[in-house]
N, C-alpha and C positions, 0 to 999 in steps of 0.2 A: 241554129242547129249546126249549121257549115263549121261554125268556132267551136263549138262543142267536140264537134267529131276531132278538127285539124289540131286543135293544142295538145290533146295527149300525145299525139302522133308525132308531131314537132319534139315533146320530151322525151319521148323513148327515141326518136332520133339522136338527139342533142345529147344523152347519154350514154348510147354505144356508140359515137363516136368520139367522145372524150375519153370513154374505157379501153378504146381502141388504143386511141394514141398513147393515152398513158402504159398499156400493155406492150408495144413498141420499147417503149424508154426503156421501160420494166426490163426486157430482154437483152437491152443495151449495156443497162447496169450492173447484169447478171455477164455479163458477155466480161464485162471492165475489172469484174471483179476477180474470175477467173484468168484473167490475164495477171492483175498483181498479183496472185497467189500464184503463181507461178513464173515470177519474173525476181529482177534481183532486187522488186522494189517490196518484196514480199514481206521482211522484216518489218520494213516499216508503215504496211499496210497494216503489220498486227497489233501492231502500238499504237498506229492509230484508232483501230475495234475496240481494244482494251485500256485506251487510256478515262484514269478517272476523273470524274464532275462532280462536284458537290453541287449543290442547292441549299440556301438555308433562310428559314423565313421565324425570324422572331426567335425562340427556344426550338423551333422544328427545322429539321434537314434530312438530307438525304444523301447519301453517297455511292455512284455509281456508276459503269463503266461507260463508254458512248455507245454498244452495240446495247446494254440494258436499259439503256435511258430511250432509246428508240423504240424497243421490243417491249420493255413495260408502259413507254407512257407516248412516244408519236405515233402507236399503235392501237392508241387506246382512241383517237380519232379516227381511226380506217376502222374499227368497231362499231364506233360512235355509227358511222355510217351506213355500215352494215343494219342497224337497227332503225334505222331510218326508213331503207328501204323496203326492210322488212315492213314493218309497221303500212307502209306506200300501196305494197302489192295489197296486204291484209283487208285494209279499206277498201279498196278502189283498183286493185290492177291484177296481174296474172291469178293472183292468190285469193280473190275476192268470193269466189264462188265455188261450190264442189267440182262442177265441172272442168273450170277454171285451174282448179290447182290440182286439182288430182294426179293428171298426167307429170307434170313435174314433179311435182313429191313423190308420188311412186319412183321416179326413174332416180332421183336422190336419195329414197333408201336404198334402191338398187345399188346405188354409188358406191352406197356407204359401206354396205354392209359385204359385198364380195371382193373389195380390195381388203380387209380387215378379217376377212376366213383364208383368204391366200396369204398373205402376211402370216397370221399366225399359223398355215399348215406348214410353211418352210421355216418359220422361228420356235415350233413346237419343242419341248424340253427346255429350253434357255429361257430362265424365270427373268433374266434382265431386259434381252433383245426385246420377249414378248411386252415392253412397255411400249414399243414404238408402234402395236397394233395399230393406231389411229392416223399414221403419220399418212399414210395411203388414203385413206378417207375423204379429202377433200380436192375441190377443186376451184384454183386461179381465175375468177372472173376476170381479171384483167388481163390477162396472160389469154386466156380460151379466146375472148375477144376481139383480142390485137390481134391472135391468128385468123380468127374468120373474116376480120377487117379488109384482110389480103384479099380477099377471095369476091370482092363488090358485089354487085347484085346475083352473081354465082349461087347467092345461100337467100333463101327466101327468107325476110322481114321477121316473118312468123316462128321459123325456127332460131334466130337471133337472141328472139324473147323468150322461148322455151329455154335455149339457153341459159341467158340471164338471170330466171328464174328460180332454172337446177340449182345455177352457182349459188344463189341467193341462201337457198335451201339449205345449200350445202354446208355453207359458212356457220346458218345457226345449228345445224348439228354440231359442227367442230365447237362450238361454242358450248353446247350442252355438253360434249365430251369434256372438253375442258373441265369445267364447273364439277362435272363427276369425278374424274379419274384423276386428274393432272391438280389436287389442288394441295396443297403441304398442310399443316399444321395450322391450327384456324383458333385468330385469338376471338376470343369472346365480345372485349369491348369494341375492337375493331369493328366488328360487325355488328354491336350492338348503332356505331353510329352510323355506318351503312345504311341499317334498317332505317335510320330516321331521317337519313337522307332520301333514301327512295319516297318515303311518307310523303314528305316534305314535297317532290318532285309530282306524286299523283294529287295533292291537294292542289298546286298549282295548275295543274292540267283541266281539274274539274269544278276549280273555280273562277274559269275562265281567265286565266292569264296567258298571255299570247308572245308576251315581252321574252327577247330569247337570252338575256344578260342575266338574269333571276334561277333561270335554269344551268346554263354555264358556269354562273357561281356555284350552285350546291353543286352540281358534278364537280366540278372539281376535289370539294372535299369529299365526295363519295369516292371518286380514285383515288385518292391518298387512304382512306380507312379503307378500302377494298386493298390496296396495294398489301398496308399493313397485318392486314386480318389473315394474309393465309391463301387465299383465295385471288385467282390471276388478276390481275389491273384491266386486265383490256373488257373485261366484264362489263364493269361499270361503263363504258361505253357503250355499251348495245342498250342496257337499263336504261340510260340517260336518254336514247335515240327513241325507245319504246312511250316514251312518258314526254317527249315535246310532239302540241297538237298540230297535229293535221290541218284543222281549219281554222280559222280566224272565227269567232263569236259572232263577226257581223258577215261573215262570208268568206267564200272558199277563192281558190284560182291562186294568181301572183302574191295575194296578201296571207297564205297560209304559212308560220312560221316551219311548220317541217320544211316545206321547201325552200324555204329562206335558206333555212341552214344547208339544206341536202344541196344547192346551187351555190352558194358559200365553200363546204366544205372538197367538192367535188375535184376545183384543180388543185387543191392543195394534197389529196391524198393521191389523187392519179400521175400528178405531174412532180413529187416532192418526196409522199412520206413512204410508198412502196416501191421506188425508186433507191430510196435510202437504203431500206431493207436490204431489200437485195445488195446494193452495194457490199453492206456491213455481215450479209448471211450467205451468201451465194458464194462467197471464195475458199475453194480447197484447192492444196499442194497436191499434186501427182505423183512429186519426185519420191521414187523411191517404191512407187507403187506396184504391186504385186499383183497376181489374178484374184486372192482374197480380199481385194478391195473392191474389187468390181463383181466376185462369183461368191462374195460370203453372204451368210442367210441374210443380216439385216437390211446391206445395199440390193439384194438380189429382191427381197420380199416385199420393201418398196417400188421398187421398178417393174415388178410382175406386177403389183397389186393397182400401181399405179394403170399401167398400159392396157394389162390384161383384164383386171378385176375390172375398170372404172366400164369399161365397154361393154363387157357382159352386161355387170348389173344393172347399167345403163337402157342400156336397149332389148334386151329381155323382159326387163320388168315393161318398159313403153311400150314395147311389139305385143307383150300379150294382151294391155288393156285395151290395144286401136284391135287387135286381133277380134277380140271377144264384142268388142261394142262397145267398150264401157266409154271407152275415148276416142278422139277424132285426130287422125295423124292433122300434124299442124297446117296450115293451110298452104296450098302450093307447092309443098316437100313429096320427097319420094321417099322411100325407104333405103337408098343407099345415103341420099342427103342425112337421113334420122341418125343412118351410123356413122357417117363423118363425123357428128354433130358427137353424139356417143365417145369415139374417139377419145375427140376433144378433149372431153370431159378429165381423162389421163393427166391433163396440163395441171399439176397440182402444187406448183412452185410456192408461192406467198404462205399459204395458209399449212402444208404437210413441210416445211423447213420452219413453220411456228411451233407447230407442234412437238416435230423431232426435237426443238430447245427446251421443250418441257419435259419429255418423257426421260430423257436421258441426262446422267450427271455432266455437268459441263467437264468435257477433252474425253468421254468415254467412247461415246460412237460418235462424235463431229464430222469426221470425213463421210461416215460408213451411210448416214443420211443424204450429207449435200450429194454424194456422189448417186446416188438411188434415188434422190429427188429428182433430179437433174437428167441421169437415163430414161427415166420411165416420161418424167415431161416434154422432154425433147423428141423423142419416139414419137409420143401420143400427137405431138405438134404437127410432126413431119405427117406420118400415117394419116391423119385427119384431115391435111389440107390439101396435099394427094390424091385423096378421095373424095374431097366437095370439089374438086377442081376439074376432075375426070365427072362428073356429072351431067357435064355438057356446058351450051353456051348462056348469057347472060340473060336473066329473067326481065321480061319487059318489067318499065318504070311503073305503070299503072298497077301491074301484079305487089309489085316488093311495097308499093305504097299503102295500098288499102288492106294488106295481110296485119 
């Protein structure tokens, strides 16, 4: 029973503190980036984003630049991931039960939906800007992470997880937004082989095959016909995460291939591919810059919806349902801890600088995002850690362990 309890405990240890560290670097490279964009090695930062790659395999190729070869396709493994977890919680963890998941989903529509009415109250009239509605929407698990990491036993265990959770949540909205809003022109065949790859992918699952090579192959040719068809690349990724099992056929624990993979893919996207990201998305030029870059509707309505919106809907929505009964503040938390935690939630780097590359024509609002991404998550950073830090002193070991 001792090993039963201790091993979950060990993995949700074990992976917010890799999310940690990688959110660290994450900030790093965010940090590196805005320095070449504003240094004199800036020209050749941009040649380096934009210079092209081919691929070609057989009659089939590809051609494209390094910052879309990233964002279409080392991206489509931090998805992968995403769906992974998801699928994790769904079975067996935060998301398993109503009780369970309630409180975080709620506080994830909250997320969602009032950085996306403040957005679009300040871009209201402007049919273009209003495409970046969603850029607000999400929020940086790695990023949120690496800031509470600061804060050690300061933030009870429990709320670490609710966090986790949100982010979790949050991700596959931005996903579903995706899929909806953000999808071009959609060929037929393309998707007709999609479809039979996904087939293809659930006959595997539920006839017991465990082998993680069989499924990696057809992903991949589900991203390339996802890529082709219309529809974002990084999709297929979460598809792919949703459809490798859980458990092993003869038994669950170390020999399940979800976590094969999910403990495989973990340093590669924390410590590599959203690292990269950032490198290649996080750099804007200042020179030159005006108050309209920093006060005009679309960087202004990010950064409100980011800061402002994310905290509201955040913790509004959670305060009413521990209010009323229906949920239980998370264990050991205060209600100043819930809105530090809330805060947080603001830190929307990775996922609202994804989005912004979708909604908007490439060089049309480039700066007018990084720059509103970037205000509103930095804010939400600072504000939040601020606030779980002034909470008081460090919460005994036995408390942060058994929450």
């Amino acid at each position: 029973m001792r090993r039963l309890v201790e091993a979950p405990v060990r993995a949700i240890r074990e992976f917010l503190e890799l999310e940690s560290a990688g959110g660290l670097l994450l900030v790093a490279m965010a940090a590196v980036a805005l320095i070449l964009s504003n240094s004199p090695a800036a020209d050749f930062y941009e040649h380096v984003i934009h210079l092209p790659i081919a691929a070609h395999a057989g009659g089939v190729g590809l051609e494209k630049t390094l910052v879309h070869w990233v964002n279409d396709g080392l991206m489509v493994v931090f998805f992968l991931l995403v769906g992974l977890e998801v699928k994790r919680e769904i079975k067996g963890g935060e998301l398993s039960s109503r009780e369970q998941a309630l409180l975080p989903v709620a506080a994830a529509i909250g997320g969602m939906a009032v950085p996306a009415l403040i957005y679009a109250f300040i871009n209201a009239g402007d049919e273009i800007a209003m495409r970046g509605w969603a850029i607000p929407a999400a929020t940086d698990i790695a990023f949120s992470l690496g800031v509470i990491s600061l804060l050690g036993r300061r933030v009870p265990a429990s709320l670490k997880i609710f966090l986790t959770a949100l982010a979790i949540i949050d991700d596959l909205g931005a996903i579903i937004i995706i899929a909806i809003f953000y999808t071009a022109e959609l060929s037929s065949v393309s998707l007709g082989i999609a479809g039979a790859c996904v087939l293809i992918l659930i006959a595997f699952n539920l006839s017991g095959v465990t082998r993680l090579a069989p499924y990696v192959l057809v992903g991949l040719v589900l991203w390339f016909a996802v890529l082709e068809s219309g529809v974002h690349a990084t999709l297929a990724g979460v598809v792919l995460g949703l459809c490798i099992p859980l458990d092993a056929r003869r038994g669950a624990g170390d020999r399940s291939p979800l976590r094969r993979m999910e403990h495989a893919l973990h340093p590669w996207v924390a410590f590599m591919i959203l690292p990269l990201f950032a490198l290649l998305n996080a750099g804007v030029s200042f020179a030159g810059a005006d108050a309209n870059a920093v006060f005009g509707a679309v960087p202004l309505g990010i950064a409100l919806g980011l800061f402002l919106g994310k905290q509201v809907g955040v913790f509004v929505l959670a305060g009413l349902l521990i209010r009323l009964g229906i949920c239980r503040m998370p264990e050991g938390a205060n209600w100043r801890q819930l809105y530090g935690v809330a805060v947080l939630t603001g830190i929307g780097f990775t996922m609202s600088l994804f989005i912004g590359g979708l909604a908007f024509e490439p060089g049309s609002h480039d700066s007018d995002v990084r720059i509103g991404v970037l205000m509103g998550s930095i804010a939400s950073a600072l504000v939040g850690y601020v606030l779980l830090r002034s909470t008081g002193g460090p919460i005994p070991a036995h408390r942060t362990s058994t929450a």
